[in-house]
N, C-alpha and C positions, 0 to 999 in steps of 0.2 A: 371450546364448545359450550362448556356451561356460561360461559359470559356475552354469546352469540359476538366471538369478534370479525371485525369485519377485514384488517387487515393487522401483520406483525411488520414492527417498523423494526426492524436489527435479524439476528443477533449481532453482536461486534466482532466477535472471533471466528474462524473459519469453525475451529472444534465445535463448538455449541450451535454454531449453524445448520453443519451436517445434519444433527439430531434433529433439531429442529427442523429443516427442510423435509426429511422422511416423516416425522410425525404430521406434518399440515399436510401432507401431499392426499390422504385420505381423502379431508374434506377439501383441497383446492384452494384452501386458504392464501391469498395474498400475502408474500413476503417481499420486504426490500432490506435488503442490509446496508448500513452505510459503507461496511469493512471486510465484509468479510471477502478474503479475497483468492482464497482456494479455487484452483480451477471445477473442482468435484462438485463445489456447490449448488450449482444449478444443471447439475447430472443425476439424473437418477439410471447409474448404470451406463448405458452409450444413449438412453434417451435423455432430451433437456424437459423437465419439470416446465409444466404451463404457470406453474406458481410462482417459482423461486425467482429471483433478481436482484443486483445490487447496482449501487452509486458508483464504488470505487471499480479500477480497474482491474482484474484477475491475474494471477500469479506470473502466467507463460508470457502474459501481455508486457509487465513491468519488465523483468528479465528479458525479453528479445531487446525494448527497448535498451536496458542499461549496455547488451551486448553491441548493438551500435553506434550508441553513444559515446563509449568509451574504445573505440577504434577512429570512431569518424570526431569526433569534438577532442580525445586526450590522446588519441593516436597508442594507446596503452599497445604493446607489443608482451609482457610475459604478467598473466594476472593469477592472485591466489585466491582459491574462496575458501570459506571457512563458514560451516552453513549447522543449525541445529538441528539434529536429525529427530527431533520429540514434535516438531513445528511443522505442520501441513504447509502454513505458509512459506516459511524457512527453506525448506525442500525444496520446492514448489518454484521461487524465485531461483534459486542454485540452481536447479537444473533447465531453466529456459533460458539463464542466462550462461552457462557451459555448453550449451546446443549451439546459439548463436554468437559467440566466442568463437568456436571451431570455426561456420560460415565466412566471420572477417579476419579467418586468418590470425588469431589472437592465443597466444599459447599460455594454457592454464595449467601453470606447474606444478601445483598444488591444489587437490579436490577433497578435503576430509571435513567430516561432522561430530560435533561434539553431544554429549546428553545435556538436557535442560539442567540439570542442577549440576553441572561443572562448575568449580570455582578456580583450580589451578588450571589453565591452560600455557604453561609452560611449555611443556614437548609439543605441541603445537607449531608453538611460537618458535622453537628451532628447527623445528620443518620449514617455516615461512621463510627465515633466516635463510635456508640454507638455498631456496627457493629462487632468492633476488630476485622478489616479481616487481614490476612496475607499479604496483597498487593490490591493494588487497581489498576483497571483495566482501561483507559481512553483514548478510541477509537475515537478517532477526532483528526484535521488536529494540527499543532504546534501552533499555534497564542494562539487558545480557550487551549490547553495543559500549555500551559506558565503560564497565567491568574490563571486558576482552582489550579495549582502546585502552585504558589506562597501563592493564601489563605488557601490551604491544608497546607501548610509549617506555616506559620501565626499562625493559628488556633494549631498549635500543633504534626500536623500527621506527624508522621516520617518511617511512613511507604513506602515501596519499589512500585514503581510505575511503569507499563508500559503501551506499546500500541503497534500499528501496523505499520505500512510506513508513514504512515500521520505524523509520528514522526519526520520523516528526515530532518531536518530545526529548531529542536527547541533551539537550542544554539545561533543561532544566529538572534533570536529575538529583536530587541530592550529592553533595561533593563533588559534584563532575568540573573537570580542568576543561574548561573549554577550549584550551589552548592546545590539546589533544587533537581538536580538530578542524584546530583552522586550515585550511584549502579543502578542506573535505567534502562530500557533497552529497545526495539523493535525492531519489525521485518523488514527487508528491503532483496530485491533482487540484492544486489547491495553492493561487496566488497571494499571499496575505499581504506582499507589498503593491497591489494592483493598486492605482491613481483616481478609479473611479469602476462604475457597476457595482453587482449584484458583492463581489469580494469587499473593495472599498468600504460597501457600506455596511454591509456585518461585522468588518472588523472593526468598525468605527465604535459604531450601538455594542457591540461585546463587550470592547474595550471598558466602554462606558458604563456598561449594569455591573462587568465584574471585575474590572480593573487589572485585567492581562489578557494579554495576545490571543485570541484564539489560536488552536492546534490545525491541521488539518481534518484532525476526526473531528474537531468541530462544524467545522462546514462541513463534512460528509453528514454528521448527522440532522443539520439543520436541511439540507437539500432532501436527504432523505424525503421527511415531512413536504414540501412542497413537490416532489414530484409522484409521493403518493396522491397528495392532491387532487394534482391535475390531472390522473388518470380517472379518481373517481368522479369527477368533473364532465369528465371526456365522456365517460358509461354512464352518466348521468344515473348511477346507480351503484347500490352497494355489492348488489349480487357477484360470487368472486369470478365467474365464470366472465363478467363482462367487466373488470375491474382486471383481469389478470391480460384480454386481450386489448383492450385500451394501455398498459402499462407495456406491452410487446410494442406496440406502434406508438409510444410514445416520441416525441421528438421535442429536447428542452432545447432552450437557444442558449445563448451564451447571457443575452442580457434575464435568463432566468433562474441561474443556477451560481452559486458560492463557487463549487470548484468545477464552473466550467460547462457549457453545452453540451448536449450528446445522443444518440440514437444508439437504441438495440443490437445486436448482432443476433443471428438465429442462437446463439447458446444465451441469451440475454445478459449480454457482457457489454459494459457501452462502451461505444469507441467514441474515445477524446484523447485531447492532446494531453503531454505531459512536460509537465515543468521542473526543469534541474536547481533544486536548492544546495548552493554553496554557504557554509560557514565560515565570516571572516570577522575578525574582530571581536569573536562572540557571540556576533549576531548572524541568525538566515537571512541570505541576500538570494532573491529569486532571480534566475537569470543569469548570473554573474559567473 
């Protein structure tokens, strides 16, 4: 208010979002996030905020996807999740991907959550053990993924592991054995090996100013910026009221967007495609 803004480009996190979407909701303030990806976000309550909206896709959307991904692409027949119950997002993904698990007929032997500051998750781990699931499922950011991978590997499990975008970063953890997770894989909206467009060439110029890969949060937060843009473009005006219904009817293409084209849905969730990243070799291979 005291700095007359005209739009909030983030927050990153689901947690600081919430807040954030209830405090601007007063004034109507324009929000996009690149991440945050709580389904609550852009809820106030059972109504959707004229304000709130993000880039990335929302929690129930990833998780249905992963749940027929991994019946129809890895034919998974007995899967474990292992999900952080401190984590909206974390949650969030577990349980739309345990909803449509049931649908393809996929039997989840195991369903427990751990607290954000676990470090031993051993008894866990002989649940999982004892589980024999076809894959194990682990819906949390990279850091808590590394740690849990590392004594799942320890302990024995050589079982195929994935997750959701919160994945994007796990290689380059501090200490991390990549070798933990070769055949591995998650979801992300965001091509970094694309051959050409809007991906191509950010990764290119990134590479270039700062000499590593961009993440996926990276292109979510650069699109961000360009799709706030072009709504106030569109409303040929900063006022939020015509800046929040320009951004509802917004429609990015593909040749405009880092991760990807996309239009609104009435809860302002965009619907795009999503891309399975495999680790092999060390390296993300999109596609593969």
């Amino acid at each position: 208010n005291d700095d007359k803004v005209t739009a909030v480009l983030g927050p990153v996190t689901t947690g600081s979002a919430l807040s954030v979407a209830s405090a601007a909701s007063k004034n109507n303030t324009p929000i996009l996030s690149p991440s945050a990806t709580g389904d609550k976000f852009t809820l106030n309550g059972s109504k959707v905020y004229s304000n709130v909206f993000r880039i990335c896709t929302n929690d129930s959307y990833a998780g249905t996807y992963l749940g027929k991904v991994t019946k129809e692409t890895y034919n998974y027949k007995n899967v474990a999740v292992l999900y952080n119950k401190e984590s909206d997002y974390s949650t969030g993904v577990a349980a739309a991907y345990k909803d449509e698990a049931k649908k393809q007929g996929i039997n989840v032997s195991f369903y427990e959550a751990y607290n954000a500051n676990t470090k031993d998750f051993s008894t866990f781990i002989s649940k999982i053990k004892q589980a024999n699931p076809d894959a194990v499922f682990l819906p949390d950011y990279y850091e808590s993924v590394v740690s849990i991978t590392k004594q799942l590997r320890d302990a024995g499990v050589k079982t195929p592991l994935f997750g959701a975008d919160g994945w994007d970063g796990v290689l380059g953890v501090k200490g991390v054995n990549a070798a933990d997770f070769e055949n591995c894989f998650f979801t992300s909206g965001y091509n970094k090996d694309a051959t050409s467009g809007p991906a191509y060439e950010f990764v290119k110029e990134y590479t270039k100013e700062y000499g590593s890969t961009p993440s996926m949060f990276a292109g979510m937060a650069y699109d961000t910026v360009t799709v706030m843009m072009k709504a106030i473009n569109k409303a040929k005006s900063t006022d939020p009221e015509k800046v929040n219904a320009a951004l509802a009817k917004v429609k990015v293409s593909d040749d405009e967007a880092v991760c990807g084209g996309f239009t609104y849905d009435k809860k302002h969730n965009p619907v795009k495609d999503l891309n399975i990243v495999t680790i092999k070799n060390g390296e993300y291979k999109t596609g593969e």
